[in-house]
Backbone as a chain_set.jsonl record, in Angstrom:
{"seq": "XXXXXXXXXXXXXXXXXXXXXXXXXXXXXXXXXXXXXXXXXXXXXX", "coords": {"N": [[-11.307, 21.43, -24.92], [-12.14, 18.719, -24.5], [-9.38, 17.818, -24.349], [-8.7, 18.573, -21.873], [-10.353, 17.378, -19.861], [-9.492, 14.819, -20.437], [-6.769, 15.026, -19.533], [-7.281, 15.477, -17.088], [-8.291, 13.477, -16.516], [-6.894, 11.359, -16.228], [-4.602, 11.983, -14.403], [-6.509, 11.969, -12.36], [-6.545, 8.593, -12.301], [-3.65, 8.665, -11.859], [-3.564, 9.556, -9.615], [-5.082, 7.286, -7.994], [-3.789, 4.6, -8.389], [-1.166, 5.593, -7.2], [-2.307, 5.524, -4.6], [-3.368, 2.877, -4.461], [-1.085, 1.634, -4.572], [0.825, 2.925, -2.483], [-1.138, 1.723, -0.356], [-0.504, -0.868, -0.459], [1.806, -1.274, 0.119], [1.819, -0.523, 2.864], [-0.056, -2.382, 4.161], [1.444, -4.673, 3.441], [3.858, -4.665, 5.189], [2.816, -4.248, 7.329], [1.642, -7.17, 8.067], [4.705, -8.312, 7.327], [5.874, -7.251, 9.438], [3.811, -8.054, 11.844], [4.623, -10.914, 11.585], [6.844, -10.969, 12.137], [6.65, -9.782, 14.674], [5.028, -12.672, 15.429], [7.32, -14.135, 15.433], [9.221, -13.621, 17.249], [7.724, -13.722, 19.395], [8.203, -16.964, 19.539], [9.863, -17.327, 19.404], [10.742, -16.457, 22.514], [8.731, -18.174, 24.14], [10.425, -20.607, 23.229]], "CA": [[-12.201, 20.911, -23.879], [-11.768, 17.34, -24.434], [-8.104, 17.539, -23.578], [-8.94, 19.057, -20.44], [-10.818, 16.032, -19.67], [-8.279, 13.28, -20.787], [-5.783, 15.271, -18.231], [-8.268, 15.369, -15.144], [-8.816, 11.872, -16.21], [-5.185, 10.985, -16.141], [-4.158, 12.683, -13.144], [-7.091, 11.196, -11.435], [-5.975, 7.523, -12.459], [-2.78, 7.9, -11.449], [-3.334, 9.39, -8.042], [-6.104, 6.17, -7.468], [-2.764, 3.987, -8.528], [-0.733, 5.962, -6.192], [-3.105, 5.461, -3.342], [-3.157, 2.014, -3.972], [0.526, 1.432, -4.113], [0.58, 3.22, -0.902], [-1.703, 1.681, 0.847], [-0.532, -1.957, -0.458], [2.615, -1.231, 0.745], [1.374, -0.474, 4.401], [-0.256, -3.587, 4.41], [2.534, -5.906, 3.126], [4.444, -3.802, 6.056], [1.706, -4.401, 8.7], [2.018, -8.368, 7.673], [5.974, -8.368, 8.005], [5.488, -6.628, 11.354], [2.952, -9.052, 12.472], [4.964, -12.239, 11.196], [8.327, -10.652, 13.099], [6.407, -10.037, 16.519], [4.852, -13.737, 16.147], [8.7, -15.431, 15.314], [9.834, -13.174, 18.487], [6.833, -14.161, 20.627], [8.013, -17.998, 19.634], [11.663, -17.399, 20.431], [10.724, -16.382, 23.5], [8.399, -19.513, 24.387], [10.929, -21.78, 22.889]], "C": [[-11.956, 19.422, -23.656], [-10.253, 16.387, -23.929], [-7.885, 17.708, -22.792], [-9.336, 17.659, -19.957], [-9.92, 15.032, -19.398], [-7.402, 13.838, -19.704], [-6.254, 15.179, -17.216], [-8.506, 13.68, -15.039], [-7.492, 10.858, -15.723], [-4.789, 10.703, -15.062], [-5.029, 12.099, -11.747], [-6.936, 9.662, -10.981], [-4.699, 7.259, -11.789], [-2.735, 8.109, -10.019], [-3.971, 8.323, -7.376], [-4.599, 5.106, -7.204], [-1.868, 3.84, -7.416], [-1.116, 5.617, -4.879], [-2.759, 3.915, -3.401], [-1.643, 1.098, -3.859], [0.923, 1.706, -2.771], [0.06, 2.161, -0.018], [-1.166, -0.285, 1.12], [0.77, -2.254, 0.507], [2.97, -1.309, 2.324], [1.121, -1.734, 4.568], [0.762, -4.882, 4.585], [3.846, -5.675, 4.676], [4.17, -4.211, 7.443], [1.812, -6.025, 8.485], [3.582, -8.681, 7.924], [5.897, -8.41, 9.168], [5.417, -7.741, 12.269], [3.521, -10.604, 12.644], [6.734, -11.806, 12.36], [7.749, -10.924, 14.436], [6.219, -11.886, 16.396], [6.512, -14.703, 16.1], [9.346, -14.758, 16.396], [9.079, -14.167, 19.43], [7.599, -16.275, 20.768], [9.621, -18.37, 19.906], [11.736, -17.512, 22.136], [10.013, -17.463, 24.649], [9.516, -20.626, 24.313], [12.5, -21.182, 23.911]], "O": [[-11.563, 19.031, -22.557], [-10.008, 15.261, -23.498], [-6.834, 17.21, -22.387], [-8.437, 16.866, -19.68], [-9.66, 14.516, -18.311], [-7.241, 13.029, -18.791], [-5.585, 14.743, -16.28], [-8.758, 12.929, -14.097], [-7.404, 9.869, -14.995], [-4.588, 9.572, -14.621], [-4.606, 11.86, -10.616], [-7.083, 9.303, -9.812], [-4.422, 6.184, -11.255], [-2.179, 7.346, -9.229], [-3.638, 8.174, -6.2], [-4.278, 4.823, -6.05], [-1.628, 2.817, -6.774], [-0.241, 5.415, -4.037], [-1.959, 3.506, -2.56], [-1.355, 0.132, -3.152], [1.313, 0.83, -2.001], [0.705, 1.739, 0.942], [-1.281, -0.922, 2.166], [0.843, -3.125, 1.374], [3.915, -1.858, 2.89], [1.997, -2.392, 5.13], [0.848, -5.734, 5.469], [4.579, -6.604, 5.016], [4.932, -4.439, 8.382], [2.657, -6.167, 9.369], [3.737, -9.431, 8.888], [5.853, -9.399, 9.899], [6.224, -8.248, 13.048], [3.111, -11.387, 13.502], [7.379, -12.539, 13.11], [8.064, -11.844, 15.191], [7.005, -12.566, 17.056], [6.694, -15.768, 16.69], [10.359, -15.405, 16.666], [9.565, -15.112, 20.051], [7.52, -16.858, 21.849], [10.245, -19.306, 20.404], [12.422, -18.259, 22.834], [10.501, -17.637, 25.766], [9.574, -21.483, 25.195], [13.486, -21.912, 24.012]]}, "num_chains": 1, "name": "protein.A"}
C-alpha cells in the first residue's frame, strides 16, 4: 500500500516538473519571438 503511494506520488511530481518545463519553455519562446518581431519592427524604422 505504501508503495503504491510513493509511485502515484512520483509520477505525479514528475508530470508537475514536466508541465513546468513545458510551459517555461513556451514562454522563453514567446519572449524570443517578441524580442525578434521588435529588432525587425526597428530595422524597418531605421
Amino acid at each position: 500500500m505504501i508503495n503504491i503511494l510513493i509511485i502515484a506520488l512520483t509520477i505525479l511530481v514528475s508530470l508537475v516538473e514536466l508541465s513546468v518545463v513545458i510551459w517555461s519553455l513556451k514562454s522563453t519562446r514567446d519572449k524570443f519571438a517578441r524580442a525578434d518581431n521588435d529588432s525587425d519592427k526597428n530595422r524597418r524604422n531605421n
